[in-house]
MITOR-500367 format. One line per 5 residues: their letters; for each residue x, y, z of C-alpha. Coordinates in steps of 0.1 Angstrom, whole numbers, plus 5000, padded with zeros to 4 digits. Each point is the difference from the previous one (the first is absolute). Layout:
<sites>
A = X,Y,Z; ...;
</sites>
This chain:
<sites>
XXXXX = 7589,1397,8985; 5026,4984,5021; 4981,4966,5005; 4991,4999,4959; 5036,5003,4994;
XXXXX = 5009,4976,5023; 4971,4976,4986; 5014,5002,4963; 5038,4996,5012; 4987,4967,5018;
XXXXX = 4981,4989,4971; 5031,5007,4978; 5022,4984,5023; 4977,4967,4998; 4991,4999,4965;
XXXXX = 5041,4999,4992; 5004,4976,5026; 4974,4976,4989; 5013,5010,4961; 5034,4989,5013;
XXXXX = 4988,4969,5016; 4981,4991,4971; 5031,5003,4979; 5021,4977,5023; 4972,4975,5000;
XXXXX = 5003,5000,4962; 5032,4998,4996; 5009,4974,5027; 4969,4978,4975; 5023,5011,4971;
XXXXX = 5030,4987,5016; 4986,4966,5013; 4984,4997,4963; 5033,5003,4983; 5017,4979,5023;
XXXXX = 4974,4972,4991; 5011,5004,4965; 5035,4998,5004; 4999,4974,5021; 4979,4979,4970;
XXXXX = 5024,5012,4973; 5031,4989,5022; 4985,4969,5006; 4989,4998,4958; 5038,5007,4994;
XXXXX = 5014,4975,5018; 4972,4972,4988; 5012,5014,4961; 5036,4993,5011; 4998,4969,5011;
XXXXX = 4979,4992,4967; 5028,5014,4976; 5030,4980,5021; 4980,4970,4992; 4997,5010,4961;
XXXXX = 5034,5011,4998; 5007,4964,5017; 4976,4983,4968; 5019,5023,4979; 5035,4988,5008;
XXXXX = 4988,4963,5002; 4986,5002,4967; 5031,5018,4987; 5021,4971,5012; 4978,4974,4985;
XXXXX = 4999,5020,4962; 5039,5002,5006; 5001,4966,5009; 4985,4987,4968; 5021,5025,4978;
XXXXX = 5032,4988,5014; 4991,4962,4995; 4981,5007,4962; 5031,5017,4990; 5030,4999,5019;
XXXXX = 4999,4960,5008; 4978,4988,4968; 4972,4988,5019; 4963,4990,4985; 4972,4991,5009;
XXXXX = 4994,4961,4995; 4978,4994,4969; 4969,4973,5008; 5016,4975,4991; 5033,5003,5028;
XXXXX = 4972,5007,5028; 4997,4968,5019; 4976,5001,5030; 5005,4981,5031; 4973,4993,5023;
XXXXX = 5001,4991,5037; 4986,4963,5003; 4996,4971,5023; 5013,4975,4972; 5036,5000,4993;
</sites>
């Protein structure tokens, strides 16, 4: 009776041991898995930031342009030259 009891209570013993290993296995893979995935999406973020400084750069250039041409179309009078004003000047050998 003594031995039986002392068979179970070793079988116990090892089946939560290897149940608790198993579980530490797992969630060490869990771990490294997620880390992996951070590590993209930090890497993602900072790509996507770098992206929208450069649009927000565009942006502001284009902003200056518009603002540009509203302050010269309206504030100073300025045109655009009809066909007739245009004169073209090519780059030649023969002055």
């Amino acid at each position: 009776m003594k031995s039986i009891r002392n068979h179970l209570t070793l079988a116990l013993l090892f089946a939560i041991s290897f149940t608790s290993s198993l579980a530490l296995v797992l969630q060490t893979y869990e771990y490294r898995n997620s880390f992996s995935v951070l590590d993209k999406l930090k890497m993602e973020k900072e790509e996507l930031y770098f992206k929208s400084s450069i649009l927000i750069e565009e942006v502001e250039y284009y902003k200056n342009h518009i603002s540009l041409r509203e302050a010269a179309l309206n504030s100073l009078g300025m045109r655009l030259p009809v066909d007739k004003e245009r004169v073209v000047l090519t780059k030649g050998g023969n002055s």
